[in-house]
C-alpha positions as CSV (number, residue, x, y, z in Angstrom):
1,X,-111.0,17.5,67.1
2,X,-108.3,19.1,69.7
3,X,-110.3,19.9,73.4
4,X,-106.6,21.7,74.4
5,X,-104.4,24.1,73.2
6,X,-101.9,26.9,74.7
7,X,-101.5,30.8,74.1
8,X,-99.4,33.1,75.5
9,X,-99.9,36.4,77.2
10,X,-99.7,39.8,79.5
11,X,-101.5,39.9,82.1
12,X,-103.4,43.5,83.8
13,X,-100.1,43.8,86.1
14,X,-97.7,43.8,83.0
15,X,-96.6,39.8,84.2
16,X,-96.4,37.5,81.4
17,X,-99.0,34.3,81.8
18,X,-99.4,31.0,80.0
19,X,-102.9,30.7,78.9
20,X,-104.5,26.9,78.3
21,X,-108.2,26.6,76.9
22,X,-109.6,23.3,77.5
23,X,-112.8,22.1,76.0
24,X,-115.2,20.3,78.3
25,X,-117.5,18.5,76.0
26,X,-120.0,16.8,78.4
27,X,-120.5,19.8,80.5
28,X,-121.0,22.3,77.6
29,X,-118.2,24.7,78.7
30,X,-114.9,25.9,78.0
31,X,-112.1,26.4,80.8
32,X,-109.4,28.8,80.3
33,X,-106.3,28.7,83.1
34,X,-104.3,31.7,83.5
35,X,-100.8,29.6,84.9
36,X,-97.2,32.3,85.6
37,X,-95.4,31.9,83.2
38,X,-92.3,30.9,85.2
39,X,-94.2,28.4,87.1
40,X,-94.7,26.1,84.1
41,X,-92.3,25.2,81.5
42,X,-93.5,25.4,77.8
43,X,-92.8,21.4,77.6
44,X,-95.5,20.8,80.2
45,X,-97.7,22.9,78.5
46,X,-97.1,20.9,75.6
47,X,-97.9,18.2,77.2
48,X,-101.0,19.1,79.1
49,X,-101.9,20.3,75.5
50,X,-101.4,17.0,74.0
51,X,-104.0,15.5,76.7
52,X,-102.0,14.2,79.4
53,X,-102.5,14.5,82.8
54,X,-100.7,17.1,84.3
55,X,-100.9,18.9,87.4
56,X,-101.7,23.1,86.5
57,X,-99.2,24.7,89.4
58,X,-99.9,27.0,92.2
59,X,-101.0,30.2,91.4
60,X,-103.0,29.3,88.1
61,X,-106.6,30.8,87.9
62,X,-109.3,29.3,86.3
63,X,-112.0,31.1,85.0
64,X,-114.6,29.2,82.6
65,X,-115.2,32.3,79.7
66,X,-118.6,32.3,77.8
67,X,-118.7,31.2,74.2
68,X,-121.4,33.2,73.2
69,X,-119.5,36.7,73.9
70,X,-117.2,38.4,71.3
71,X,-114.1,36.7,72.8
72,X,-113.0,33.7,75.5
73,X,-110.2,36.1,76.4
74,X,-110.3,38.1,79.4
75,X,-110.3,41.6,78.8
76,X,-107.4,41.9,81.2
77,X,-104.8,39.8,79.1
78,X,-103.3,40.9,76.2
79,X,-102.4,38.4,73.8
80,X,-100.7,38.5,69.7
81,X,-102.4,35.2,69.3
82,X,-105.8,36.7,69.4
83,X,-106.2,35.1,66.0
84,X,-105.6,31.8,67.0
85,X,-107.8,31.9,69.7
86,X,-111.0,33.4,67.8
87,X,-110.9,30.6,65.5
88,X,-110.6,28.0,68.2
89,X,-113.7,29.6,70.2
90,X,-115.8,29.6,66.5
91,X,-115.0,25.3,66.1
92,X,-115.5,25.0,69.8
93,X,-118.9,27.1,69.4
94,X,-119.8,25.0,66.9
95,X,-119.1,21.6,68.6
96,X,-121.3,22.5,70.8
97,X,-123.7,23.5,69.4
98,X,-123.7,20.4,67.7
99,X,-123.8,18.6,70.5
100,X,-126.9,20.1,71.8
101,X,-128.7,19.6,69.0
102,X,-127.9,16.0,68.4
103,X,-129.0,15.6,71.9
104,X,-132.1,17.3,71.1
105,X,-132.3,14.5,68.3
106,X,-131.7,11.3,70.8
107,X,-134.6,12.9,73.1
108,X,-137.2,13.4,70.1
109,X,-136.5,10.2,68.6
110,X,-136.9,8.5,72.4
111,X,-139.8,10.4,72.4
112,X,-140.9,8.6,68.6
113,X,-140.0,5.0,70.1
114,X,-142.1,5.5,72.8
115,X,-145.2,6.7,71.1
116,X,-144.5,2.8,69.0
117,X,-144.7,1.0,71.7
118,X,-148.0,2.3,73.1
119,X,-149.8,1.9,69.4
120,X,-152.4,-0.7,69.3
121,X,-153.3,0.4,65.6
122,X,-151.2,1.7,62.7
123,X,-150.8,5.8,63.2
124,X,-149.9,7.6,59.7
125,X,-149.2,10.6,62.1
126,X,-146.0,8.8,63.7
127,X,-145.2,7.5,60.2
128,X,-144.8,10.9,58.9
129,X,-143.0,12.8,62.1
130,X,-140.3,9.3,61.7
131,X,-139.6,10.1,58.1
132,X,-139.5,13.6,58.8
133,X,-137.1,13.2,61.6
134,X,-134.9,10.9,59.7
135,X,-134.7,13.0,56.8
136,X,-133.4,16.0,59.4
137,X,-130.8,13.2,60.3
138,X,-129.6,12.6,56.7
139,X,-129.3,16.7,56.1
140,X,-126.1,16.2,58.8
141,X,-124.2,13.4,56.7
142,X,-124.7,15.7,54.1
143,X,-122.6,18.5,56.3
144,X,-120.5,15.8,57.3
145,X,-120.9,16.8,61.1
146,X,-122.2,13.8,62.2
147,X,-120.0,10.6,62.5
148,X,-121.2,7.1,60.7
149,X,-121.3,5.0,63.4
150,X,-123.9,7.3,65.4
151,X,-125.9,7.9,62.0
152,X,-126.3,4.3,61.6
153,X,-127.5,3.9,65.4
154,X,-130.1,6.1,64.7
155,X,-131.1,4.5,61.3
156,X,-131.4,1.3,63.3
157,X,-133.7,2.6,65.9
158,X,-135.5,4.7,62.6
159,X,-136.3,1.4,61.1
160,X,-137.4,-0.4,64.0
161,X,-140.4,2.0,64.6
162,X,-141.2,1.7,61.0
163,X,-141.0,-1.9,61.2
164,X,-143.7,-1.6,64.3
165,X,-145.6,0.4,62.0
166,X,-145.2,-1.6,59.1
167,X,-146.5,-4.7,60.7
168,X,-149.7,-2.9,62.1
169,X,-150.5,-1.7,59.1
170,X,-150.6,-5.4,57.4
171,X,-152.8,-6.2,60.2
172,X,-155.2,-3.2,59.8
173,X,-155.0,-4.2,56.1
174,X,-155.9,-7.7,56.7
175,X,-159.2,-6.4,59.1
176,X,-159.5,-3.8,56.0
177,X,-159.8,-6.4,53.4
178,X,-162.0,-9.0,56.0
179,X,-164.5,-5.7,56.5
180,X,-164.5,-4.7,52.5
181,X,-165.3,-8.2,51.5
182,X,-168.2,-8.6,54.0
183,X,-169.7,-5.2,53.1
184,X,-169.2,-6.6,49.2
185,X,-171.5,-9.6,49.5
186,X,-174.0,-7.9,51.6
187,X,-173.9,-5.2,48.9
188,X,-174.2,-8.2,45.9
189,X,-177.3,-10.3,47.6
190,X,-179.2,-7.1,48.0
191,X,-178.6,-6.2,44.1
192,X,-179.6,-10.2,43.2
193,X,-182.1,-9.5,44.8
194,X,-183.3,-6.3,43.3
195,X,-183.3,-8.2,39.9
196,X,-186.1,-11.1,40.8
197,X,-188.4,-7.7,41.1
198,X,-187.5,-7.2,37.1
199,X,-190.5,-9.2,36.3
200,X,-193.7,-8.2,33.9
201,X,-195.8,-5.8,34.6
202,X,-193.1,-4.3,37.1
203,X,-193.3,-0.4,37.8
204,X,-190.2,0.6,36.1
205,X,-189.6,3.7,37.3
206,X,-190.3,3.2,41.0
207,X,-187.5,0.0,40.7
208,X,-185.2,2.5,39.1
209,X,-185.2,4.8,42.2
210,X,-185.0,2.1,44.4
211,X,-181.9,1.0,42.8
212,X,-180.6,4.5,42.7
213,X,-181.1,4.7,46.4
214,X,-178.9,1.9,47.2
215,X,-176.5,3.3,45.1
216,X,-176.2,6.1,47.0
217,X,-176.5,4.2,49.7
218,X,-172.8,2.8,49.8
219,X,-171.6,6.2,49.2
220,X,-168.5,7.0,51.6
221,X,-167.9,3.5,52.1
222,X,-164.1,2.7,52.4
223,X,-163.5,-0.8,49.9
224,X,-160.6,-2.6,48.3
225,X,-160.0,-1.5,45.2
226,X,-161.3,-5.1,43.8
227,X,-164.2,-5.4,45.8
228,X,-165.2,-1.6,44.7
229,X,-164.7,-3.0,40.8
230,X,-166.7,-5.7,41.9
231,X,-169.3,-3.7,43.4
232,X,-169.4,-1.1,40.6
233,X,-169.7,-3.6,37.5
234,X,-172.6,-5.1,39.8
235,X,-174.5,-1.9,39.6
236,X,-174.0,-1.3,36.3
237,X,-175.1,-4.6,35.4
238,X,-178.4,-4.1,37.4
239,X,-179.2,-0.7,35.7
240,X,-178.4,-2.6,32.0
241,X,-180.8,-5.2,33.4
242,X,-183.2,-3.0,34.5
243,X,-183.5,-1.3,31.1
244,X,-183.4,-4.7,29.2
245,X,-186.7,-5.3,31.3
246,X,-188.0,-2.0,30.4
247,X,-187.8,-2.1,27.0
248,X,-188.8,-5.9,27.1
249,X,-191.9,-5.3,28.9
250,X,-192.4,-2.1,26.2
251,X,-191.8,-4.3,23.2
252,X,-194.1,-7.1,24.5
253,X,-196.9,-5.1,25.0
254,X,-196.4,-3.2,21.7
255,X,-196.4,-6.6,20.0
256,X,-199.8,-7.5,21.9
257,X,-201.4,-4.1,20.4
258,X,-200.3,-5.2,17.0
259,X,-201.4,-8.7,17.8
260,X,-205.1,-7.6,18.7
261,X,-205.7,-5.1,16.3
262,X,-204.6,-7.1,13.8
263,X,-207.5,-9.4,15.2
264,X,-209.8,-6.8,15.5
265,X,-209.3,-5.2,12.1
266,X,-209.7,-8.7,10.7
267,X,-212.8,-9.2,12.1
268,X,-214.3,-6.0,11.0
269,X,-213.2,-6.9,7.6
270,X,-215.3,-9.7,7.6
271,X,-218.1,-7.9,9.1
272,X,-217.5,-5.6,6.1
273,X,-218.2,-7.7,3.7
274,X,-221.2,-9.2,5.1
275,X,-222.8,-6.1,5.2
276,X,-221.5,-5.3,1.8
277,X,-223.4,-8.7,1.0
278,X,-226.3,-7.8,2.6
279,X,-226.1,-4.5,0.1
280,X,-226.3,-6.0,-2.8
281,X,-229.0,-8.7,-1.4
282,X,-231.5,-5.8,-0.5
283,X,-230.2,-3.7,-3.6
284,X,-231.4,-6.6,-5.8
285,X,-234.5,-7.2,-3.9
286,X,-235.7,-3.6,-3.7
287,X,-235.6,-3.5,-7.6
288,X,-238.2,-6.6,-7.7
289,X,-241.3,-5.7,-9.5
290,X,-243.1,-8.1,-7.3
291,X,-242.4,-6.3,-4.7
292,X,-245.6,-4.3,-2.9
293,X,-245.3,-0.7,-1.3
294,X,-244.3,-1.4,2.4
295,X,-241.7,-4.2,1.7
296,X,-239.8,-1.3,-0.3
297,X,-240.3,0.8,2.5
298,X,-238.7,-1.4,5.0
299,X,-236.0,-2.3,2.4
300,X,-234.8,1.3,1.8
301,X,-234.8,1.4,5.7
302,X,-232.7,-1.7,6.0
303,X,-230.7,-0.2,2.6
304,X,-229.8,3.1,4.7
305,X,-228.5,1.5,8.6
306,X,-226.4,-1.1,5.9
307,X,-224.5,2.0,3.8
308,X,-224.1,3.9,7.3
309,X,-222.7,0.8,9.3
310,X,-220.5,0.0,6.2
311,X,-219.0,3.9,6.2
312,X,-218.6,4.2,9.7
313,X,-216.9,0.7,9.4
314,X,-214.5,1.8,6.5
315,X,-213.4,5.2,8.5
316,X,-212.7,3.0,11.1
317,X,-210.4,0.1,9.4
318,X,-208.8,2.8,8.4
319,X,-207.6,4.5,11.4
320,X,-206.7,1.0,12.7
321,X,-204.2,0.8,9.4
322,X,-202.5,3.6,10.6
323,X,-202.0,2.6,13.9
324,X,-200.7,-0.6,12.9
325,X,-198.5,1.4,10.6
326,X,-197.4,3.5,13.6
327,X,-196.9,0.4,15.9
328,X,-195.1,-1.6,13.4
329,X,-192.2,1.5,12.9
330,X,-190.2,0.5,16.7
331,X,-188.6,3.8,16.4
332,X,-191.4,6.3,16.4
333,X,-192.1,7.2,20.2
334,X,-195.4,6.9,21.0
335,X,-197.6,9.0,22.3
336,X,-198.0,9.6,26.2
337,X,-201.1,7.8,27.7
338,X,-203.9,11.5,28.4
339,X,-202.9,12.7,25.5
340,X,-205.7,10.9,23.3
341,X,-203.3,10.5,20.3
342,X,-205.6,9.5,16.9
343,X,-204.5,5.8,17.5
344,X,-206.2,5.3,20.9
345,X,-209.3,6.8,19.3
346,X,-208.7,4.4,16.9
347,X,-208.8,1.7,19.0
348,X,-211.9,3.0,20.9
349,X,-213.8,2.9,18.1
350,X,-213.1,0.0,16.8
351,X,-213.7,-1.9,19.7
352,X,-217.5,0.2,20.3
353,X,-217.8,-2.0,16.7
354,X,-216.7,-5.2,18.5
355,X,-219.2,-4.4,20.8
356,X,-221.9,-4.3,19.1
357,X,-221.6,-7.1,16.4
358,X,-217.6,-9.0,16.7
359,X,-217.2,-11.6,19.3
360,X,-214.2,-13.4,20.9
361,X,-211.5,-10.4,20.7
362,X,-209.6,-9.4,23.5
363,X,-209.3,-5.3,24.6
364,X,-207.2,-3.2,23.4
365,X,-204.1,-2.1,26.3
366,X,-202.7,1.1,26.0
367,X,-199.4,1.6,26.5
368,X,-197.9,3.0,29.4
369,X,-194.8,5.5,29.3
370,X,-191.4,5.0,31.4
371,X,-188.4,6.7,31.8
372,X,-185.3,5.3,30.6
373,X,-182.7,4.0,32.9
374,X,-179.0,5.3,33.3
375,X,-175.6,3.9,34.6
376,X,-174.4,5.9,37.6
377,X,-170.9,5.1,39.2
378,X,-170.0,4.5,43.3
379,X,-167.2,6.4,44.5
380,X,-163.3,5.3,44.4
381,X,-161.7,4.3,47.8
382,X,-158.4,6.1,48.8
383,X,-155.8,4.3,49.4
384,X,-152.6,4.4,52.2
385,X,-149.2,3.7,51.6
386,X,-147.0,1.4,53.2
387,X,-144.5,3.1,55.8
388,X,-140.7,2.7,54.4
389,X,-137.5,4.0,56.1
């Protein structure tokens, strides 16, 4: 761009003047020298305006105008290049301008090296004001005011503070993935050893809250994105596990009911038909004509206690029938334990018969309710993004 050129003009006292504008870059000014006309030949102006050093001659005044005002031209001198001289001031103005803001630029992105060399850990802050000052940078290319060679002297010092942040950030990912991975087996010996409480017998619903709790526990935890499938497919295994023994321990003991009241209803069966026996014994004998007046007393006694033990004996079988009926249909939810369903009564009764004439049966358990168990999930990990320039 040309720092120099020439005008002519009239100065205030009617004497016409050469007038040279000279550019001064570095000090952010513009010098205008009013020379005498006839004290400098329009070669040497040409000359001085070409950028060679000449001396200006005695009598020349030098005034340095401002380029923010309407016009660089005195208001004394008179000019017919006024033209000429507005569009110089406008490309001068905005050299300038230029200027200062591209010095602006070096002292910001001094200002972004510096901050690099003092991190000891990866800052997503200075990543973001880098590619945000960079991306200013490549808005002047665009405007083509800004020359290659200084665009790639700032991309070079651009990518070297990403390349500080780049490698702290594969260092902070390397402690990130040491600490995930730690937390992750802790995490996986406290759920093994949640499971050797799954045994029989266990309070279900107690185990299910614990479980829950240490679900919750991990919440806000920051994990690779493996070790958190890891983690997660751990729980849900637990829970499935957890049910599994549930339902195990339910079916188990719903087999053992059918197993002992199949016993019991067994053995009253026989005891049935003993005492049907024993009908038809002192049937036969209270119809003997031998027999005198008090034996067929006590026999009708005896005949009575037998027809009343073998009906309370028949209602009895009975209910147990349908219980096994009820037990033996998995499907059908049973009834809450309190709630004295017909079954239990069942049961009741059947083992007050036991009691009093069946041996070598075992009790009748009753079963106890649970809740059933459900899958929860642990929270997703966010995730950072590698600096690039």
């Amino acid at each position: 761009m040309q720092t120099r050129f020439t005008a002519k003009g009239t100065a205030g006292d009617g004497k016409e003047v050469s007038l040279a504008f000279e550019l001064l870059e570095e000090a952010f000014l513009v010098s205008l020298s009013i020379i005498p006309k006839a004290a400098f030949s329009n070669e040497q102006l040409e000359q001085w305006a070409a950028g060679e050093a000449i001396q200006l001659p005695e009598g020349t005044v030098t005034v340095q105008p401002n380029l923010n005002e309407d016009s660089i031209l005195p208001a004394d001198i008179k000019t017919e290049e006024t033209g000429k001289i507005r569009a110089k001031q406008n490309e001068w103005a905005y050299r300038l301008l230029t200027n200062k803001l591209w010095e602006s630029y070096l002292i910001e992105l001094e200002a972004l090296k510096k901050q690099a060399s003092e991190l000891t850990s990866y800052s997503r802050s200075l990543f973001d004001d880098a590619k945000s000052f960079w991306e200013r940078v490549l808005e002047h290319k665009k405007e083509r005011d800004i020359s290659q060679s200084k665009l790639d002297e700032i991309k070079e010092e651009v990518n070297k503070i990403f390349e500080v942040l780049k490698e702290l950030r594969k260092n902070e990912g390397a402690q990130y993935e040491q600490s995930s991975a730690k937390l992750r087996d802790e995490i996986l010996v406290l759920i093994e050893t949640f499971k050797t409480k799954l045994v029989e017998g266990a309070q279900f619903k107690e185990l299910f809250e614990e479980l829950k709790q240490m679900q919750l526990g991990i919440r806000g935890k920051r994990f690779t994105k493996s070790d958190d499938n890891n983690i997660r497919k751990a729980f849900d295994a637990a829970f499935q596990q957890l049910n599994e023994a549930r339902n195990s321990f339910a079916s188990n003991k719903n087999s053992s009911r059918i197993e002992n009241l199949s016993k019991i209803v067994g053995s009253m069966e026989k005891s049935l038909q003993r005492d049907k026996a024993d009908l038809d014994y002192y049937t036969k004998k209270i119809n003997n004509p031998k027999a005198n007046a008090l034996e067929v007393q006590l026999v009708k006694l005896k005949l009575n206690m037998i027809q009343e033990a073998i009906s309370s004996k028949e209602v009895k079988i009975a209910d147990i029938h349908k219980t096994l009926e009820k037990l033996q249909q998995p499907k059908r939810k049973q009834a809450q334990v309190g709630n004295k369903p017909k079954d239990v009564v069942a049961e009741n009764n059947a083992q007050e018969v036991l009691e009093d004439g069946v041996e070598g049966v075992e009790g009748i358990a009753v079963e106890e309710s649970t809740e059933a168990v459900t899958e929860s999930s642990v929270e997703e990990t966010s995730t950072t993004e590698e600096p690039k320039a």
